[in-house]
C-alpha positions as CSV (number, residue, x, y, z in Angstrom):
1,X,100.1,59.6,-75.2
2,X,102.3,58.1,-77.5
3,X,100.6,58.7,-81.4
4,X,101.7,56.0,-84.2
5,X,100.1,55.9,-87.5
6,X,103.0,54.7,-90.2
7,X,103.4,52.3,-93.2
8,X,106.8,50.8,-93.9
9,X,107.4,47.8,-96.7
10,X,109.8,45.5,-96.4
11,X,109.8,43.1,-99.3
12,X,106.5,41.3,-99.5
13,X,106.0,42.3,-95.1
14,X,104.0,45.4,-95.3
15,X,103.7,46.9,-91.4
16,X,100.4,49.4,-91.2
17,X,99.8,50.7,-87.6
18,X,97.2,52.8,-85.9
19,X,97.5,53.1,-82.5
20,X,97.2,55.5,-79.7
21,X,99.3,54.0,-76.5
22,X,98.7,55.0,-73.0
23,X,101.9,57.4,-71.9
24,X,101.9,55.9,-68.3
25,X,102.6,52.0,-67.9
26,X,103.7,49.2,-69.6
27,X,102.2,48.6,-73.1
28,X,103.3,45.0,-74.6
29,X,103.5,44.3,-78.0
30,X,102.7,40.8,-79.0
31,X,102.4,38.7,-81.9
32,X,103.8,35.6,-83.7
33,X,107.3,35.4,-85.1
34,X,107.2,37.8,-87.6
35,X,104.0,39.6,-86.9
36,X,106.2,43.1,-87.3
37,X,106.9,43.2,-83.4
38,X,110.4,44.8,-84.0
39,X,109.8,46.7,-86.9
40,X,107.2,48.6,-84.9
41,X,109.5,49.1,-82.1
42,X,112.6,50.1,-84.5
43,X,110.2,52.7,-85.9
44,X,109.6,54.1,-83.1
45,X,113.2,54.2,-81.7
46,X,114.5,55.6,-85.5
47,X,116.1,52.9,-86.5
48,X,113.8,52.4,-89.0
49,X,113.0,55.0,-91.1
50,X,108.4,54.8,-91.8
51,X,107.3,55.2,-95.6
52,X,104.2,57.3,-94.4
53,X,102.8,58.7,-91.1
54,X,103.9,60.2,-88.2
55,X,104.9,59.3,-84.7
56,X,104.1,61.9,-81.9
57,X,105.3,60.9,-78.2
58,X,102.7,63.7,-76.2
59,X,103.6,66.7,-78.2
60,X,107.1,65.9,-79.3
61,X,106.8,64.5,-83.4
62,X,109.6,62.4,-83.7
63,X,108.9,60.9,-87.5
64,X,106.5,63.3,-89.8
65,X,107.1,62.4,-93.6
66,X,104.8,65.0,-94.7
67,X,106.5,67.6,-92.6
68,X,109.7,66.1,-93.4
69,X,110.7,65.1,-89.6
70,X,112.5,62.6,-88.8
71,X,114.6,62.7,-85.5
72,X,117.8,60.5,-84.9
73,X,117.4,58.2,-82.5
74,X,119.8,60.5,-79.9
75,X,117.6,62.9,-80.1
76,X,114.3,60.8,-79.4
77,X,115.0,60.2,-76.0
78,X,114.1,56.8,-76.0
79,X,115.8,54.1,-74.0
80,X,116.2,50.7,-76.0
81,X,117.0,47.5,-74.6
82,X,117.8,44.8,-77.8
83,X,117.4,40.9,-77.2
84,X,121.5,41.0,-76.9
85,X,122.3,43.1,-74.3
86,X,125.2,45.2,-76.5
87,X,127.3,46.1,-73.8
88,X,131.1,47.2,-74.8
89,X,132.8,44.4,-74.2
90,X,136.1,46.6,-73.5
91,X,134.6,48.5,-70.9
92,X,133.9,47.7,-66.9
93,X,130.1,47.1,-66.1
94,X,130.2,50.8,-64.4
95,X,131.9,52.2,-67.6
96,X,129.1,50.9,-69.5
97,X,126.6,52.3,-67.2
98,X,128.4,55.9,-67.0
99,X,128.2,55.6,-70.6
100,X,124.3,55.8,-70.3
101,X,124.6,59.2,-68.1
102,X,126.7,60.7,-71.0
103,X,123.6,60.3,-73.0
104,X,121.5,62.0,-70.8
105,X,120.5,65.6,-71.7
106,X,121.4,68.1,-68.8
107,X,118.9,69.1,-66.1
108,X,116.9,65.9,-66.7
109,X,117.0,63.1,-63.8
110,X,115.0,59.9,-64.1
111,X,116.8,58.2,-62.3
112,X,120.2,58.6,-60.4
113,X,123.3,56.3,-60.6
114,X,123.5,54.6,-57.2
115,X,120.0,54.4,-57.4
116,X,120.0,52.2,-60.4
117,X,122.6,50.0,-59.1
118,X,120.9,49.2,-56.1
119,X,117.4,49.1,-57.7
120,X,119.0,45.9,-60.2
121,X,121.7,44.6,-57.7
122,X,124.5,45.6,-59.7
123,X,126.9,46.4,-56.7
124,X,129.0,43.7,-56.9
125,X,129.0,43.7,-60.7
126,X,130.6,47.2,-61.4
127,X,134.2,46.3,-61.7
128,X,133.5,43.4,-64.1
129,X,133.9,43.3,-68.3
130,X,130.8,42.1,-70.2
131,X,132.5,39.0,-71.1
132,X,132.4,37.5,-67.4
133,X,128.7,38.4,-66.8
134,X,125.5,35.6,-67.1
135,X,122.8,36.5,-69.9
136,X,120.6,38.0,-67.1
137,X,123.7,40.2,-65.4
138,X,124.3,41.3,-69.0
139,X,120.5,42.5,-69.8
140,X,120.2,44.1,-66.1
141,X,123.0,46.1,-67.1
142,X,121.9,46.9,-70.1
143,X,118.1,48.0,-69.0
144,X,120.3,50.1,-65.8
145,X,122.6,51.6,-68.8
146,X,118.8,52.6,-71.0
147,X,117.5,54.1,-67.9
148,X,120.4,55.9,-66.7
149,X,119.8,57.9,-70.3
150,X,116.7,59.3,-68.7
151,X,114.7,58.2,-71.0
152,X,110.9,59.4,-71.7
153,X,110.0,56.1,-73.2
154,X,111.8,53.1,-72.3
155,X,111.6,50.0,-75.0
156,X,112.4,46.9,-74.5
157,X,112.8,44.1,-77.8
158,X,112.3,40.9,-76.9
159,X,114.7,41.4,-73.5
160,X,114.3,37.8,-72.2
161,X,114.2,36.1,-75.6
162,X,117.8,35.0,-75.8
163,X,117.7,33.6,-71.9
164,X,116.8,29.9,-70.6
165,X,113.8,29.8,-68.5
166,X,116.1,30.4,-65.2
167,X,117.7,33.4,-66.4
168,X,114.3,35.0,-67.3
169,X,113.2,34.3,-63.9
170,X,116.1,36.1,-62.3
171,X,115.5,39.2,-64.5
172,X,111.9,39.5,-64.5
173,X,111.8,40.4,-60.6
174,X,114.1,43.4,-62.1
175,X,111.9,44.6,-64.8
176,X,108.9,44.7,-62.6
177,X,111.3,46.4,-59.6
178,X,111.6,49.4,-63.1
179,X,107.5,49.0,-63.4
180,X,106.8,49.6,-59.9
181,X,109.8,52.1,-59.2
182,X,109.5,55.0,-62.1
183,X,106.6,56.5,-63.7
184,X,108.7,56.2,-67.2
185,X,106.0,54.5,-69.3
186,X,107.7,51.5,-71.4
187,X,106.8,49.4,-74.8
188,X,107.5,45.8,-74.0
189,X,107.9,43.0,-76.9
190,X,106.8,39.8,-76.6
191,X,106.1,36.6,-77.7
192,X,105.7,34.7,-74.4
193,X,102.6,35.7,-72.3
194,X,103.5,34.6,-68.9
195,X,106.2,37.9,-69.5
196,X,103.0,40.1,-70.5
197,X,101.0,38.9,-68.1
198,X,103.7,39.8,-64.9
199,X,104.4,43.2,-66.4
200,X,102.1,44.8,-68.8
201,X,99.3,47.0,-68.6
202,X,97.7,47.3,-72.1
203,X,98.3,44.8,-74.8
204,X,98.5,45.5,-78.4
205,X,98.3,42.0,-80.7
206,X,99.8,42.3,-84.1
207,X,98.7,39.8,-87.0
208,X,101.0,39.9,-90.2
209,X,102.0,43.9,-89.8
210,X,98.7,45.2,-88.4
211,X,97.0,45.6,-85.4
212,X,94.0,42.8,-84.7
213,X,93.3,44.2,-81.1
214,X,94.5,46.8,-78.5
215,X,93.4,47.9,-74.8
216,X,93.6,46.7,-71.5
217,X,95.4,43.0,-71.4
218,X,92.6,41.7,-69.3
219,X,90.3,42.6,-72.3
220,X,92.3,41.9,-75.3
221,X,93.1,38.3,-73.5
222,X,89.1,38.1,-72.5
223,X,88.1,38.1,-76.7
224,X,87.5,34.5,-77.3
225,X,87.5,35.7,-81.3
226,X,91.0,36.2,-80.6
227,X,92.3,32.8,-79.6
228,X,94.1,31.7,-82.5
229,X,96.0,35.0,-82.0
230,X,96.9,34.6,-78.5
231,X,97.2,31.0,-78.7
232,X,94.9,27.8,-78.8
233,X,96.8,25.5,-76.5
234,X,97.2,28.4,-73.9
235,X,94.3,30.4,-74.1
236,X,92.5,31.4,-71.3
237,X,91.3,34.0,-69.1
238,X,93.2,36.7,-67.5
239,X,91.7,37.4,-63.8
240,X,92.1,39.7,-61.4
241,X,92.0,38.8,-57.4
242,X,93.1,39.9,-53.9
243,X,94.4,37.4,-51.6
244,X,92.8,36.5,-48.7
245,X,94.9,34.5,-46.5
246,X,97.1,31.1,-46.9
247,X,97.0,27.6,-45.4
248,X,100.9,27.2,-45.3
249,X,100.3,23.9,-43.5
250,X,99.0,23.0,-47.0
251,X,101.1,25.3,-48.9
252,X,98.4,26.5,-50.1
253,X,97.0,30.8,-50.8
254,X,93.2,31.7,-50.8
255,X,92.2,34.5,-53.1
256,X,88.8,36.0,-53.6
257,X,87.5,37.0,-57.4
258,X,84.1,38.6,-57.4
259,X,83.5,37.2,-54.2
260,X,84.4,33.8,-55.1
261,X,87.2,31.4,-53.9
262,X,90.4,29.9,-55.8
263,X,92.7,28.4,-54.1
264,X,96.7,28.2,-55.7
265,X,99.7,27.1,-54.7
266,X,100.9,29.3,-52.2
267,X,102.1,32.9,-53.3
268,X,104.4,35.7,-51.3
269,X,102.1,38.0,-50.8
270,X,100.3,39.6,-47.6
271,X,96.6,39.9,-47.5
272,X,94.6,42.4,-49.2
273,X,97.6,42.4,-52.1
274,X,95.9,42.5,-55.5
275,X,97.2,40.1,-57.9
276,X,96.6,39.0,-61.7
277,X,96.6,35.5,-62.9
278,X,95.6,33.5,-66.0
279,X,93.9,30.5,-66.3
280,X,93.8,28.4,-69.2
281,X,90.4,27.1,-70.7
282,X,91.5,23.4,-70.7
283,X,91.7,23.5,-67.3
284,X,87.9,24.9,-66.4
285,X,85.6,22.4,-66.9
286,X,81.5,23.1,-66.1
287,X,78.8,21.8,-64.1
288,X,75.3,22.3,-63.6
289,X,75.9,22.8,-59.6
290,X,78.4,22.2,-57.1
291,X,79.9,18.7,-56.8
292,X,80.9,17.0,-53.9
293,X,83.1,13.9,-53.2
294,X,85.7,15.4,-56.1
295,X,88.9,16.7,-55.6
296,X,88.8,20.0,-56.9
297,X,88.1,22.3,-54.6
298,X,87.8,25.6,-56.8
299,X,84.1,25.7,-57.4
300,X,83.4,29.0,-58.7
301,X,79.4,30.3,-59.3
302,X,79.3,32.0,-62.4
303,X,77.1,32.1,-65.5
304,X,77.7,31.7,-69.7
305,X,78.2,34.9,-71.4
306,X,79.1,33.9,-74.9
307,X,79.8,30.7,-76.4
308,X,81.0,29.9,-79.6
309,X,81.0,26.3,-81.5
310,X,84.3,25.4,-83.2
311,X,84.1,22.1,-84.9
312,X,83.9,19.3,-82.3
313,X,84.5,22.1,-79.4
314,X,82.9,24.8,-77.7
315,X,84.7,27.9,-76.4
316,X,82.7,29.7,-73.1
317,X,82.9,32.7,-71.8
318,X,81.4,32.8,-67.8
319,X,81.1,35.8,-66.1
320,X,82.2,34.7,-62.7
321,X,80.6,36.1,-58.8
322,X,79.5,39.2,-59.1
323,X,78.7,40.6,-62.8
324,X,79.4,44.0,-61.8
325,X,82.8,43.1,-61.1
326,X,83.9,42.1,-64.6
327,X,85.7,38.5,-64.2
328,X,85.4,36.2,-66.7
329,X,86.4,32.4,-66.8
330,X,86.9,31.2,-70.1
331,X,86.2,27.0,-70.6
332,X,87.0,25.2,-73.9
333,X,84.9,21.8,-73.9
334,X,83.6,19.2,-76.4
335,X,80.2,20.0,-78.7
336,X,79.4,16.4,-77.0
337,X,79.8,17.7,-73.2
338,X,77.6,21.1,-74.4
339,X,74.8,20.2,-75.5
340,X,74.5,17.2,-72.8
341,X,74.8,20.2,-70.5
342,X,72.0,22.1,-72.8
343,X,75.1,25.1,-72.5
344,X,73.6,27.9,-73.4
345,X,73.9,32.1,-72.7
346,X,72.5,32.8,-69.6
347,X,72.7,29.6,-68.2
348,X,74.2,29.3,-64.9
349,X,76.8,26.8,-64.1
350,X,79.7,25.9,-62.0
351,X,83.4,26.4,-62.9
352,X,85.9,23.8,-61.6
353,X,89.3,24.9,-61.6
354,X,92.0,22.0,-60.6
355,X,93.9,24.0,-57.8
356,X,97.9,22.7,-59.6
357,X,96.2,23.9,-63.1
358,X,97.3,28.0,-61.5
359,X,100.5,28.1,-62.1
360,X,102.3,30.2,-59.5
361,X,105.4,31.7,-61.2
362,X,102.7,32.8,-63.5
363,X,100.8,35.2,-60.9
364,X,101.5,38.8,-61.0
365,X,101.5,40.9,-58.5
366,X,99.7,44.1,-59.0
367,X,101.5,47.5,-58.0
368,X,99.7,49.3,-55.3
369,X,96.9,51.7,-57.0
């Protein structure tokens, strides 16, 4: 378990964490611009040096101020990938990644060198200087040069940040080839959730240096309290589901959740796979029963759980299929369309989910339990 309890001013930005995180996994840390994302992160990598607390990764202390500890960041084991990839723009792609083995302490293997450059397709890259790479090439070098360190903890600041939307997409296959590959547990910082959703595990939401939620991402995500946090426009449920089969002459992938069907554009992925999606509020909207003669042809059973009146609006939570299996819907409509409804907890109702509303690049598939 990595241990963080610290304090560290910064002008008028006070950070004050409390936080145990899971040592197995990917752990994001999210939050708006400024919410004291990297300052966390740099704490923990000793770049940053805490005014109070102490930071214990299982029973190693790297930062006690009482005890007067504070290891260098060589010594802390921890692999760091920055937003910039900070290569050495004088050496080969290969030099930079050997450069990564010279920092690893003898006897320890994470991960072995051919192994890393297959792993992140890097072959053909090895010969090359920095300076001739794409933004993605650089950052898979750089996250092939962290692991080769053999690194306990791997953290990653804002990897994606400086790429265009293609560049992400090339990458993000990569990071969740690392996820699925080593058990090296990893902090991941973010301020885009369609990367937190496709690789993280547990979720910790920072609000102006502290911490407004932590656990599992499908329950921090499943708090409609936290919706300005996580985002009005895009908030939304965070559901789990196993695919059933696909109508390719339709283009189309069936998937089950809690025994109940939703339909999406068509996914690579073999039945039985388990895979994680979200899906946004503004695109459920309720009905007393199932409709016919519509287009939408997600119709999901389910019944309200908690609802909560925000002005003109009403935010629902609906406990979807099965209740013992623990998926929720979330559906933001008007005050006007609730109480015509007579919305209330308990009630059962119908979930219509447009099938185009699931974005595909947004599903995640689950590693094998």
């Amino acid at each position: 378990m990595l241990r963080i309890a610290i304090q560290r001013r910064q002008g008028d930005f006070t950070l004050s964490a409390d936080i145990a995180l899971p040592k197995a996994g990917v752990t994001a840390i999210f939050g708006r611009s400024g919410a004291g994302k990297s300052t966390l992160v740099q704490c923990l990598a000793g770049l940053l040096r805490p005014d109070q607390g102490r930071i214990a990764l299982g029973d190693t202390l790297l930062f006690d101020k009482d005890r007067r500890i504070d290891l260098p960041p060589e010594r802390r084991r921890l692999g760091y990938v920055f937003q910039d990839a900070r290569l050495f723009p004088h050496l080969s792609v290969e030099a930079n990644l050997r450069y990564g083995l010279r920092r690893a302490p003898k006897g320890e293997s994470v991960a072995d060198f051919s192994e890393v450059v297959g792993l992140l397709d890097l072959a053909t890259l090895l010969a090359r200087r920095p300076g001739s790479l794409s933004g993605g090439e650089r950052q898979r070098v750089a996250l092939g040069r962290a692991l080769l360190a053999q690194p306990r903890l791997l953290l990653l600041d804002e990897p994606l940040a400086s790429l265009d939307q293609a560049r992400k997409d090339e990458v993000l296959p990569f990071l969740e080839r690392l996820r699925d590959r080593y058990a090296l547990p990893m902090v991941y910082v973010s301020h885009a959730m369609p990367e937190v959703l496709r690789l993280a595990d547990s979720l910790v939401l920072l609000e102006q240096g502290r911490v407004a939620a932590a656990g599992r991402v499908e329950e921090v995500l499943g708090r409609i309290d936290l919706q300005p946090l996580t985002g009005r426009y895009e908030a939304g449920a965070v559901v789990t589901a196993t695919v059933v089969d696909e109508d390719r002459a339709f283009g189309l992938t069936r998937l089950d959740v809690a025994g109940e069907t939703l339909w999406i554009g068509r996914i690579e992925a073999p039945p039985g796979s388990r895979v994680r999606l979200r899906i946004r509020a503004r695109d459920v909207a309720l009905a007393e029963a199932r409709v016919a003669g519509v287009s939408i042809q997600n119709q999901l059973a389910g019944r309200v759980v908690e609802l909560r009146r925000d002005g003109h609006y009403v935010d629902l939570a609906i406990s979807v299929g099965a209740e013992s299996a623990g998926q929720r819907l979330w559906s933001r409509v008007t005050a006007r369309a609730a109480d015509q409804l007579a919305l209330t907890e308990g009630k059962a109702v119908v979930a219509l989910v447009r099938t185009v509303a699931v974005e595909r690049q947004g599903v995640a598939r689950q590693p094998e339990a």
